[in-house]
PDB file of N, CA, C and O in Angstrom:
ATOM      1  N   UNK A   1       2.867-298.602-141.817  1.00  0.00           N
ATOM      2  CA  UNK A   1       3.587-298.948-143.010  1.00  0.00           C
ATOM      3  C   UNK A   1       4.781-299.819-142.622  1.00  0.00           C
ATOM      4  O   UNK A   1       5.520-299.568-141.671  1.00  0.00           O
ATOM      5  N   UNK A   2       4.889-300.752-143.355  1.00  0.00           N
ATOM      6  CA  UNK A   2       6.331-301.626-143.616  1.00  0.00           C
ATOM      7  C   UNK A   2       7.065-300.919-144.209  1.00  0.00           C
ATOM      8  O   UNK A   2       6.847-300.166-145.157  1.00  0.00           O
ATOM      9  N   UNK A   3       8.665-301.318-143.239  1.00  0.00           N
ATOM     10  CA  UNK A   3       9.982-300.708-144.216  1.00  0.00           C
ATOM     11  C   UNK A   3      10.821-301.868-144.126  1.00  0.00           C
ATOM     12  O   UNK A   3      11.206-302.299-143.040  1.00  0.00           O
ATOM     13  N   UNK A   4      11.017-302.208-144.847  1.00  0.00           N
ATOM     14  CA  UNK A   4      12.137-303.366-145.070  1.00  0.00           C
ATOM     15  C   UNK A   4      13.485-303.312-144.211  1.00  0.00           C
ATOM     16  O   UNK A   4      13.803-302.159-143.920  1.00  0.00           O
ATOM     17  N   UNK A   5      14.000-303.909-143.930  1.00  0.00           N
ATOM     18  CA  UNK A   5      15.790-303.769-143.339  1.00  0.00           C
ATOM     19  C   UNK A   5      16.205-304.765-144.219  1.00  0.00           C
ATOM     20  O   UNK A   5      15.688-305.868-144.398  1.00  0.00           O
ATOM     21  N   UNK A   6      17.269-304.235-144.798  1.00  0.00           N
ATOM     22  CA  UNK A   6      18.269-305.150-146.389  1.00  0.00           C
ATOM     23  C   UNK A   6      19.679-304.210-145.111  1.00  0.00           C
ATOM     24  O   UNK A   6      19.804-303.195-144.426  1.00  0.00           O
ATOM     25  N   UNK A   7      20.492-305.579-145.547  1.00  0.00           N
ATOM     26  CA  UNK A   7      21.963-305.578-145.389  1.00  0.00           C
ATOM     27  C   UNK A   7      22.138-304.749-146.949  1.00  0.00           C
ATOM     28  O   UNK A   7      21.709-304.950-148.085  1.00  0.00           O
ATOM     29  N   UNK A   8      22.708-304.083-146.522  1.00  0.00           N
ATOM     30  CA  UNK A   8      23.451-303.583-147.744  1.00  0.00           C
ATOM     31  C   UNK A   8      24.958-304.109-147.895  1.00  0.00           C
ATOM     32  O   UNK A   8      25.743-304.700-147.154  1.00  0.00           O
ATOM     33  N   UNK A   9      24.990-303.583-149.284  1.00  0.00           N
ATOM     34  CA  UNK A   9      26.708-303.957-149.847  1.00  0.00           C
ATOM     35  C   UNK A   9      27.608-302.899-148.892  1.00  0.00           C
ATOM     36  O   UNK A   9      27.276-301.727-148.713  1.00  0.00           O
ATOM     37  N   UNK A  10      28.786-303.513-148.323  1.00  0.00           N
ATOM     38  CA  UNK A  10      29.948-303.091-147.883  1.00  0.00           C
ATOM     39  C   UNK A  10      31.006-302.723-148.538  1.00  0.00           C
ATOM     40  O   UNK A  10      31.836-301.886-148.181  1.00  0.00           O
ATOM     41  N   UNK A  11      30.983-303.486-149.724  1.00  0.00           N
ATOM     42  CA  UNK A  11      32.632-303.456-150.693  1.00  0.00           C
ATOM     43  C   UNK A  11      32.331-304.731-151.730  1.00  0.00           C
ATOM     44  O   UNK A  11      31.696-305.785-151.694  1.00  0.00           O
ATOM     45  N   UNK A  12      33.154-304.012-152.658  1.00  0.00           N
ATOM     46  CA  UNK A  12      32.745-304.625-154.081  1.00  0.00           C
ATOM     47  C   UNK A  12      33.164-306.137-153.759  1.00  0.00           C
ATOM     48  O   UNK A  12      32.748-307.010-154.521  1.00  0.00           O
ATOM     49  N   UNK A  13      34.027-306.515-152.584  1.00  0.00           N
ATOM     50  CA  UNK A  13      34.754-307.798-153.000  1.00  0.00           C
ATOM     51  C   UNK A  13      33.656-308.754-152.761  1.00  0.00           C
ATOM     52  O   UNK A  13      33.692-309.782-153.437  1.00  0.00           O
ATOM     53  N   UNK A  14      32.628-308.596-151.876  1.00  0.00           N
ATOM     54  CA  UNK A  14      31.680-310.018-151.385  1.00  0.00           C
ATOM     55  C   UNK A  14      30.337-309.516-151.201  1.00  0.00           C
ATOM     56  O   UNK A  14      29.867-308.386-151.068  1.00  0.00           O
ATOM     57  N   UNK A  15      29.865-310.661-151.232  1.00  0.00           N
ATOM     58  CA  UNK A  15      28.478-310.482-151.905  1.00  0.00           C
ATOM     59  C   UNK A  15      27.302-311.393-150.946  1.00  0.00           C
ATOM     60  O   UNK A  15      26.233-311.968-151.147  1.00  0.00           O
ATOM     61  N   UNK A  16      28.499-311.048-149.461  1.00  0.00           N
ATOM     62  CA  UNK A  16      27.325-311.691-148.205  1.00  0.00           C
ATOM     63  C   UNK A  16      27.969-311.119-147.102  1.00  0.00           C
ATOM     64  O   UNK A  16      29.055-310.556-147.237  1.00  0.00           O
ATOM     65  N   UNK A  17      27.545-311.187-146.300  1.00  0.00           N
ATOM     66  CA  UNK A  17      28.021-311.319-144.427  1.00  0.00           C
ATOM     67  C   UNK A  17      26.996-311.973-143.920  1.00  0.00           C
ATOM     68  O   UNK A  17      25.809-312.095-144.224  1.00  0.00           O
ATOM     69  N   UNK A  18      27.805-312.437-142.946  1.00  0.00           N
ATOM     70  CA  UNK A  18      27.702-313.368-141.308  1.00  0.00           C
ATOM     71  C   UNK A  18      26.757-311.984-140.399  1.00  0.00           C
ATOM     72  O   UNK A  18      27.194-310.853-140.186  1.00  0.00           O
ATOM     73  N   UNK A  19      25.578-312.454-140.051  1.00  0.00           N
ATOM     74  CA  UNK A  19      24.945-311.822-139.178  1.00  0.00           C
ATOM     75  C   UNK A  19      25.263-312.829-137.938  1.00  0.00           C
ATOM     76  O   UNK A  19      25.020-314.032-137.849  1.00  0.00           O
ATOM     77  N   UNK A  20      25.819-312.039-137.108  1.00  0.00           N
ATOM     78  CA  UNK A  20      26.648-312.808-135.634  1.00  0.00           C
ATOM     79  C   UNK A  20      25.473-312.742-134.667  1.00  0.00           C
ATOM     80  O   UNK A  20      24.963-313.742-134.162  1.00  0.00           O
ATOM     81  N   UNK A  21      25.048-311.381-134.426  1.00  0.00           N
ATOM     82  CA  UNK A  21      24.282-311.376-133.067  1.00  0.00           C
ATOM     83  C   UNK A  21      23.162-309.729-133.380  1.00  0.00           C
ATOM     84  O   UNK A  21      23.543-308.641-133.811  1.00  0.00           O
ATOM     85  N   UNK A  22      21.575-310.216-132.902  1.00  0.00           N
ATOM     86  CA  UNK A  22      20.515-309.030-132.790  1.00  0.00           C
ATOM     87  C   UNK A  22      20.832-308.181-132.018  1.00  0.00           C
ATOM     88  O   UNK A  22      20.809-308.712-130.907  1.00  0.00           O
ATOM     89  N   UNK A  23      21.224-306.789-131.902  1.00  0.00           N
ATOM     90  CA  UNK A  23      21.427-306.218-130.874  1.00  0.00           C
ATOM     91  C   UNK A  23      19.678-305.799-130.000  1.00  0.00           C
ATOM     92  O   UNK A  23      19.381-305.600-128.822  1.00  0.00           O
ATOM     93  N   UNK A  24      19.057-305.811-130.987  1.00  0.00           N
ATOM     94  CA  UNK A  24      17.164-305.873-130.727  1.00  0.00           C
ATOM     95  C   UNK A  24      16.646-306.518-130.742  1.00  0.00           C
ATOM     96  O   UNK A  24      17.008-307.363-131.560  1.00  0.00           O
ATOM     97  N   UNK A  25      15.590-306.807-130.117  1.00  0.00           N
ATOM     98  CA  UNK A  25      14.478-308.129-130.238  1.00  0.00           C
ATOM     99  C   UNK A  25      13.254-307.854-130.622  1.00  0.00           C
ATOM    100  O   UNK A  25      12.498-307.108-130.000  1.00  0.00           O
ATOM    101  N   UNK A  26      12.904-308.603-131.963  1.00  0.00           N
ATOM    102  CA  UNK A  26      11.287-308.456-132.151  1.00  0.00           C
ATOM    103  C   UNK A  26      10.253-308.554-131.057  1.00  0.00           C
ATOM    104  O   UNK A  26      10.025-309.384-130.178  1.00  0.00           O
ATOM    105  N   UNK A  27       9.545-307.069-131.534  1.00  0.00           N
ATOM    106  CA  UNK A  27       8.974-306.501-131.181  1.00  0.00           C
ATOM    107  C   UNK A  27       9.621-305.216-130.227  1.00  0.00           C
ATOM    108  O   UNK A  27       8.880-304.828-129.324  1.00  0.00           O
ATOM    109  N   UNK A  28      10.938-304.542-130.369  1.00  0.00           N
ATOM    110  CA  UNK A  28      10.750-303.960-129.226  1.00  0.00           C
ATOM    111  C   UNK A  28      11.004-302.653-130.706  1.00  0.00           C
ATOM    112  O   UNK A  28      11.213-302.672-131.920  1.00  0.00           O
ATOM    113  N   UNK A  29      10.804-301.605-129.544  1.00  0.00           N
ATOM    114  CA  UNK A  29      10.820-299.681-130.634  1.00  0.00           C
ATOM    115  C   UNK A  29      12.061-299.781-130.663  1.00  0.00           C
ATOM    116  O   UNK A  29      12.839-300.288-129.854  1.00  0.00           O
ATOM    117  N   UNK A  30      12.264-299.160-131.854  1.00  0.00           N
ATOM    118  CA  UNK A  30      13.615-298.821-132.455  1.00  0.00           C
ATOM    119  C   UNK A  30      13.742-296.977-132.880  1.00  0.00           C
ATOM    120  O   UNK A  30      12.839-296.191-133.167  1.00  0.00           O
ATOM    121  N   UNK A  31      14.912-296.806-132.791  1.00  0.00           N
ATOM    122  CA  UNK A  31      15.199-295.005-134.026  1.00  0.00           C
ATOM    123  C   UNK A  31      15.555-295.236-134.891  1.00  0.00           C
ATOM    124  O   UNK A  31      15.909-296.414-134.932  1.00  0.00           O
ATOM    125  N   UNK A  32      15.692-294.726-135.740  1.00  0.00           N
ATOM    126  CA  UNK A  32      16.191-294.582-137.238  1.00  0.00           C
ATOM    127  C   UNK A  32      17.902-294.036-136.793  1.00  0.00           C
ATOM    128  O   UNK A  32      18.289-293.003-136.245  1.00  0.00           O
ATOM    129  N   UNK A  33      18.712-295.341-137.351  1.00  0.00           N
ATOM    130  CA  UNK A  33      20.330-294.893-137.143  1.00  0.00           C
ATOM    131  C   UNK A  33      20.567-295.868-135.750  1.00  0.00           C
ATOM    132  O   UNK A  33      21.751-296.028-135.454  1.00  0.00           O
ATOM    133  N   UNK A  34      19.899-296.307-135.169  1.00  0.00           N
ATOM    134  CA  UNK A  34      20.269-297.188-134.108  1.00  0.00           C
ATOM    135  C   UNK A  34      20.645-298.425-134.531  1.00  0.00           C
ATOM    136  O   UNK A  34      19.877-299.098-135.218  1.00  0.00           O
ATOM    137  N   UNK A  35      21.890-298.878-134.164  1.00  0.00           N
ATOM    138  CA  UNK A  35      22.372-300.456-134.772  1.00  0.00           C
ATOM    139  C   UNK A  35      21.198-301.553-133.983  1.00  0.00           C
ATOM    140  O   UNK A  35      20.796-301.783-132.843  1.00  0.00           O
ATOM    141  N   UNK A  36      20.946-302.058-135.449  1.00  0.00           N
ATOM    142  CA  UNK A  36      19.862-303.457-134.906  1.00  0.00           C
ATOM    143  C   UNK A  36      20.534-304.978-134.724  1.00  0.00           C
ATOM    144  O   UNK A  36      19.838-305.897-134.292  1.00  0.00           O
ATOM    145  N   UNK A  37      21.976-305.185-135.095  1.00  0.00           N
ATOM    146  CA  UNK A  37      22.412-306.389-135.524  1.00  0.00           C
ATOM    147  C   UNK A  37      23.896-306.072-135.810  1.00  0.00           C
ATOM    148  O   UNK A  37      24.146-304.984-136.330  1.00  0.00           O
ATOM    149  N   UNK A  38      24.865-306.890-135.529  1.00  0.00           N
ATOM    150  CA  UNK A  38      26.618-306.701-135.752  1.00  0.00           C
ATOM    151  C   UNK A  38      26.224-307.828-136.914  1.00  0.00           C
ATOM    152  O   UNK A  38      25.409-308.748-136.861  1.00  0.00           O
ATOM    153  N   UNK A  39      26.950-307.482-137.784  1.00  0.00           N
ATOM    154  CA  UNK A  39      27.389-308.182-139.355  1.00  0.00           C
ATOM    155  C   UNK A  39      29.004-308.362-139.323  1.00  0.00           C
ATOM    156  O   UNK A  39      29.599-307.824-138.389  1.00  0.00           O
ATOM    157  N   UNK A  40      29.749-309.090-140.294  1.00  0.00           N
ATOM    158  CA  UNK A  40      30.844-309.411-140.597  1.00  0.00           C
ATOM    159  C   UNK A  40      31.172-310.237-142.209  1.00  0.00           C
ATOM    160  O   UNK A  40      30.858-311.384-142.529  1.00  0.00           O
ATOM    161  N   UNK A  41      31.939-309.138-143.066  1.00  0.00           N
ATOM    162  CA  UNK A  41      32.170-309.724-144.081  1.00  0.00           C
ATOM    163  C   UNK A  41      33.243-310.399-144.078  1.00  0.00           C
ATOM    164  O   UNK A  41      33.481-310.635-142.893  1.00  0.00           O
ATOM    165  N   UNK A  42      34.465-311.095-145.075  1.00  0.00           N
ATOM    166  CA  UNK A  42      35.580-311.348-145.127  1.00  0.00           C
ATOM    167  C   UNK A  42      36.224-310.238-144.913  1.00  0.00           C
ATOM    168  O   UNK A  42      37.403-310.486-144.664  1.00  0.00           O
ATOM    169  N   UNK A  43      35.994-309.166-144.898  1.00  0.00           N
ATOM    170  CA  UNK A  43      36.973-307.726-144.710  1.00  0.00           C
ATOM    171  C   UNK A  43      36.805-307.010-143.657  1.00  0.00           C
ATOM    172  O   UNK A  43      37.731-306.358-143.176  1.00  0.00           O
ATOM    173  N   UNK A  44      35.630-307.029-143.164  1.00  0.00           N
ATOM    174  CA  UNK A  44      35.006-306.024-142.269  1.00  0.00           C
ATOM    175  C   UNK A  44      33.835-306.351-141.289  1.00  0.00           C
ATOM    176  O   UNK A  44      32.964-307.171-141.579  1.00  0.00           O
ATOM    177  N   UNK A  45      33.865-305.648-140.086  1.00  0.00           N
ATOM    178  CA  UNK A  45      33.143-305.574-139.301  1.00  0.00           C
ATOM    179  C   UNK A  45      32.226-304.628-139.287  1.00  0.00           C
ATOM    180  O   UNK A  45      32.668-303.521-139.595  1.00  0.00           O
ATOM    181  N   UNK A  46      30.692-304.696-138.945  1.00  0.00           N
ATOM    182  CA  UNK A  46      29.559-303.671-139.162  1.00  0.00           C
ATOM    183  C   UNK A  46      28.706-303.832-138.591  1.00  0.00           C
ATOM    184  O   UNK A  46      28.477-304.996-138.266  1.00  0.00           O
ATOM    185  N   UNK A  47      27.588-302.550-138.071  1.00  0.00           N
ATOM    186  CA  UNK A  47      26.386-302.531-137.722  1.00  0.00           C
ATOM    187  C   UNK A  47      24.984-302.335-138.381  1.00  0.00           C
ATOM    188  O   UNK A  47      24.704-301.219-138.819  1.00  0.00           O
ATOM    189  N   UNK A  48      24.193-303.239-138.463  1.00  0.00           N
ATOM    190  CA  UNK A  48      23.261-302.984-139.411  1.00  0.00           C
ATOM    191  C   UNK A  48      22.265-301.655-138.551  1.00  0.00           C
ATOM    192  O   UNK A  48      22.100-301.624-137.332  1.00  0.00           O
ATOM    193  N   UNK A  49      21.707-300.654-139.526  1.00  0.00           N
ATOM    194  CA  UNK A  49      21.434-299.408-138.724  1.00  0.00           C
ATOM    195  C   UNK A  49      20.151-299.506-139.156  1.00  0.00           C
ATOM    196  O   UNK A  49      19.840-299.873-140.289  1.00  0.00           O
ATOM    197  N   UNK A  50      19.125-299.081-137.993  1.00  0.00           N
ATOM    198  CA  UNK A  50      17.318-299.393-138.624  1.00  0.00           C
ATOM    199  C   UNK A  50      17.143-298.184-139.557  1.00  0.00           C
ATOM    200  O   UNK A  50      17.666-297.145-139.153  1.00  0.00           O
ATOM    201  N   UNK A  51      16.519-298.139-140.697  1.00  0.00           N
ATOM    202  CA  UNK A  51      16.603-297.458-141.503  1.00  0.00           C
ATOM    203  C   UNK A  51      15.246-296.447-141.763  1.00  0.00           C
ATOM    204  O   UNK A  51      15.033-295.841-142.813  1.00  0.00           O
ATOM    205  N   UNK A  52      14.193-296.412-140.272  1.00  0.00           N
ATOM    206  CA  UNK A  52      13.265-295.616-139.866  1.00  0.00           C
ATOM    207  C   UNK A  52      13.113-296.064-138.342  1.00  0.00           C
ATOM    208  O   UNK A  52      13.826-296.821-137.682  1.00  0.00           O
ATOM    209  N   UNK A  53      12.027-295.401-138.010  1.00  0.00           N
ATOM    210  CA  UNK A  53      11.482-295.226-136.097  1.00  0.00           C
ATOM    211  C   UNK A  53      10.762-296.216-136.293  1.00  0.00           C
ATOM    212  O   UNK A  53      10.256-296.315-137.411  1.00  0.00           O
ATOM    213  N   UNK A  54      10.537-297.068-135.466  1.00  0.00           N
ATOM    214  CA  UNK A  54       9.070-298.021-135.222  1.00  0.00           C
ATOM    215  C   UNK A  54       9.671-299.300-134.416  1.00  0.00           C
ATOM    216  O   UNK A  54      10.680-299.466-133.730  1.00  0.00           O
ATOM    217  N   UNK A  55       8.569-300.139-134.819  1.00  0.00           N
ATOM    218  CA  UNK A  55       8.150-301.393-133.847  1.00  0.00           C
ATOM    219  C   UNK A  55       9.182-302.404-135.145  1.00  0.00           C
ATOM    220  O   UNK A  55       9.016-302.314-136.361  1.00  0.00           O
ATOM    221  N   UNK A  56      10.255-303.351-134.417  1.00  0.00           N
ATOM    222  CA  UNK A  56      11.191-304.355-135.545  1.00  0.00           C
ATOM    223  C   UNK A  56      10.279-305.764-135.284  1.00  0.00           C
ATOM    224  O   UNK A  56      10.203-306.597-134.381  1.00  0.00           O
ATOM    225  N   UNK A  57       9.605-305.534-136.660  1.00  0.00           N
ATOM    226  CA  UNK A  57       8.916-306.915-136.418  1.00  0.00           C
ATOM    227  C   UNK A  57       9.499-308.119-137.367  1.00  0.00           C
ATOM    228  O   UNK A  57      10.720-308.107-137.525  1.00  0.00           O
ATOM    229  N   UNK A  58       8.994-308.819-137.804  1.00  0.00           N
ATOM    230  CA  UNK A  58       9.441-309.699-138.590  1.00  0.00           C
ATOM    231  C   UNK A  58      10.677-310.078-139.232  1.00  0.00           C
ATOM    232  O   UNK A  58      10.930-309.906-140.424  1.00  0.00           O
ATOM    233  N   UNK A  59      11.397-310.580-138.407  1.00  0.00           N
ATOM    234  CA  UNK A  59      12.631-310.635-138.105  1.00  0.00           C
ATOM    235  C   UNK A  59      12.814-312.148-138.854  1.00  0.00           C
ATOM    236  O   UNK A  59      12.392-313.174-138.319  1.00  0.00           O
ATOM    237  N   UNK A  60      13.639-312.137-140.424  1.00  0.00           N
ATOM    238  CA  UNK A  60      13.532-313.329-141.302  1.00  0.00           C
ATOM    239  C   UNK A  60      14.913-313.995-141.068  1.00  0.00           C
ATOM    240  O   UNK A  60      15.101-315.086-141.607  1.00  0.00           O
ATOM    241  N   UNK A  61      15.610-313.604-140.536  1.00  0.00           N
ATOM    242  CA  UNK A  61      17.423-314.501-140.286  1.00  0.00           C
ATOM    243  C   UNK A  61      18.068-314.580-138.856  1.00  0.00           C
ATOM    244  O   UNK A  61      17.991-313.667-138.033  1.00  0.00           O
ATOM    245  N   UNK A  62      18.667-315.691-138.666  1.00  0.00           N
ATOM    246  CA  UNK A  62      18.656-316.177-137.250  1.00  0.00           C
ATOM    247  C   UNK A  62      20.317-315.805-137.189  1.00  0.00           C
ATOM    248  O   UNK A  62      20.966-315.671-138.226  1.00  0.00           O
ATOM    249  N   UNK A  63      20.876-315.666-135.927  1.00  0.00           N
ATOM    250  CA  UNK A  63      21.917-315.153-135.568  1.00  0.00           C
ATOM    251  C   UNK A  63      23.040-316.757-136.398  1.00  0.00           C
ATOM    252  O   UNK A  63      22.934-317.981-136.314  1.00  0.00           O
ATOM    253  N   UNK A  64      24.270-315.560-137.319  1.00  0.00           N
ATOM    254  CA  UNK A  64      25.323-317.121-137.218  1.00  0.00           C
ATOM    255  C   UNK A  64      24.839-317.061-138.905  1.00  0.00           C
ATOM    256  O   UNK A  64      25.675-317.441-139.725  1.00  0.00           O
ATOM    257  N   UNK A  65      23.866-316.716-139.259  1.00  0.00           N
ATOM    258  CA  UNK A  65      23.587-316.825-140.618  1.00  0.00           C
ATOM    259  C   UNK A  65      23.765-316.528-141.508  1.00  0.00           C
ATOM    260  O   UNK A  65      22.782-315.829-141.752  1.00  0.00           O
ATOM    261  N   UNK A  66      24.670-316.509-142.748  1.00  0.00           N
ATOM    262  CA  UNK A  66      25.037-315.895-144.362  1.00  0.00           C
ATOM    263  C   UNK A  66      23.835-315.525-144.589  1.00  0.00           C
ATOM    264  O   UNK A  66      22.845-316.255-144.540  1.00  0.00           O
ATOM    265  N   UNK A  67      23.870-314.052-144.921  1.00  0.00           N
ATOM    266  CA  UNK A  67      23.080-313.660-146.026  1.00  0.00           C
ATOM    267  C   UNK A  67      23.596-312.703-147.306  1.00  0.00           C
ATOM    268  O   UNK A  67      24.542-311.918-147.239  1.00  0.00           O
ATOM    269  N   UNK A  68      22.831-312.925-148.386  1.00  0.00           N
ATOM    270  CA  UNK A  68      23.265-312.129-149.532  1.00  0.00           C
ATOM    271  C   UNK A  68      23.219-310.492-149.283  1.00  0.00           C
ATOM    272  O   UNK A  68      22.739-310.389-148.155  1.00  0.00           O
ATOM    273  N   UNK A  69      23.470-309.247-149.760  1.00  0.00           N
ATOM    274  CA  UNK A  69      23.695-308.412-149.323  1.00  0.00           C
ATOM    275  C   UNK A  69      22.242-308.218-150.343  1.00  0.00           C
ATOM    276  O   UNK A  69      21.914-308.950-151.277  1.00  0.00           O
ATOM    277  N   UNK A  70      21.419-306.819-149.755  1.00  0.00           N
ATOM    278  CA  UNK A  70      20.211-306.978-150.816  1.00  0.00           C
ATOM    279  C   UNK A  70      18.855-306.956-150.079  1.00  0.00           C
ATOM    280  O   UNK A  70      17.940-306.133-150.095  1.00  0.00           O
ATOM    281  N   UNK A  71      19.118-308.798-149.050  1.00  0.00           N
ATOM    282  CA  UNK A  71      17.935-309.261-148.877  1.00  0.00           C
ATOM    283  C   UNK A  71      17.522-308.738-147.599  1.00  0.00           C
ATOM    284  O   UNK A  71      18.292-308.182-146.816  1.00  0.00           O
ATOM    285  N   UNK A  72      16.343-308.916-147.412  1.00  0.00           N
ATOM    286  CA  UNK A  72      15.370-308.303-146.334  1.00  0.00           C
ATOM    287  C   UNK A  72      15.337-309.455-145.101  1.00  0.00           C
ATOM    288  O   UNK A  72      14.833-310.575-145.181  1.00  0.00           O
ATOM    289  N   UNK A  73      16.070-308.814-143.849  1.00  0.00           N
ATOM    290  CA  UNK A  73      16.194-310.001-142.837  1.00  0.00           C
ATOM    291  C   UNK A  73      15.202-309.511-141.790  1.00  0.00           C
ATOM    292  O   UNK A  73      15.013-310.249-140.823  1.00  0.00           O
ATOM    293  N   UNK A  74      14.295-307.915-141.895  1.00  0.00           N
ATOM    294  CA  UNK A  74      13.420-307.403-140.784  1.00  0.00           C
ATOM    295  C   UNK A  74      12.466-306.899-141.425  1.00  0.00           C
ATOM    296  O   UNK A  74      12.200-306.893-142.627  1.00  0.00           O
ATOM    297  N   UNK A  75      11.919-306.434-140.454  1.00  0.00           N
ATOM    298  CA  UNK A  75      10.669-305.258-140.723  1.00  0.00           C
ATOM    299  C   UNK A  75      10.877-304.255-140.242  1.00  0.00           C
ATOM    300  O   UNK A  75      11.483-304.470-139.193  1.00  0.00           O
ATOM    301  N   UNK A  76      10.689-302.965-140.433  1.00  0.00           N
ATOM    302  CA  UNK A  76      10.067-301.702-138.871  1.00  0.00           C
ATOM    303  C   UNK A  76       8.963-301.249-139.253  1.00  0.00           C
ATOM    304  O   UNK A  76       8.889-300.235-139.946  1.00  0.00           O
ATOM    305  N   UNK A  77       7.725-302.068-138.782  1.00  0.00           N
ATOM    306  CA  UNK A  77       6.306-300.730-138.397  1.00  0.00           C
ATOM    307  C   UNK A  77       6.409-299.899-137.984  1.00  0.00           C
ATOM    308  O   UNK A  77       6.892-299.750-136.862  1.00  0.00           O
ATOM    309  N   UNK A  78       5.853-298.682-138.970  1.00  0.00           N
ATOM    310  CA  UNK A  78       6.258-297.270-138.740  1.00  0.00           C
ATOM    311  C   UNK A  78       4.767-296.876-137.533  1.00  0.00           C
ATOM    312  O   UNK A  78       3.945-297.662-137.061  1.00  0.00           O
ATOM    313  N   UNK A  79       4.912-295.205-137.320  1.00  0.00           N
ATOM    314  CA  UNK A  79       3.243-295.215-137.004  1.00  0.00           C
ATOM    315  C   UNK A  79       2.660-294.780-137.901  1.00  0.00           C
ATOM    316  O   UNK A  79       1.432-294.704-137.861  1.00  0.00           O
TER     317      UNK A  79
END
């Protein structure tokens, strides 16, 4: 099964962050709660956390990149 990875909202003020750097690389196993990626809004600094166990595949946003808070920048194949 596919599980999506969405940046979530941080704070009401903005309605994106700066994905700086992958702390994982497609294809490798992940846990559920392990930071996959450092984010940065205008306010704050953050770790995006895999949000199940599996394989991070499809990895849709490149380091350095705005994204809206919401959208789906991974995958994790579960087993």
């Amino acid at each position: 099964m596919k599980v999506e990875v969405k940046i979530l909202r941080m704070g009401a003020n903005s309605d994106e962050a700066t994905l700086h750097r992958w702390l994982k690389k497609e294809g490798e196993q992940v846990q559920e709660g392990e930071p996959l990626a450092e984010l940065e809004t205008d306010k704050v600094n953050f770790e995006l956390e895999a949000p199940a166990a599996g394989l991070l595949t499809g990895i849709r946003v490149g380091e350095e990149q705005v994204v809206p808070f919401g959208e789906v920048v991974a995958y994790i194949e579960t087993d």
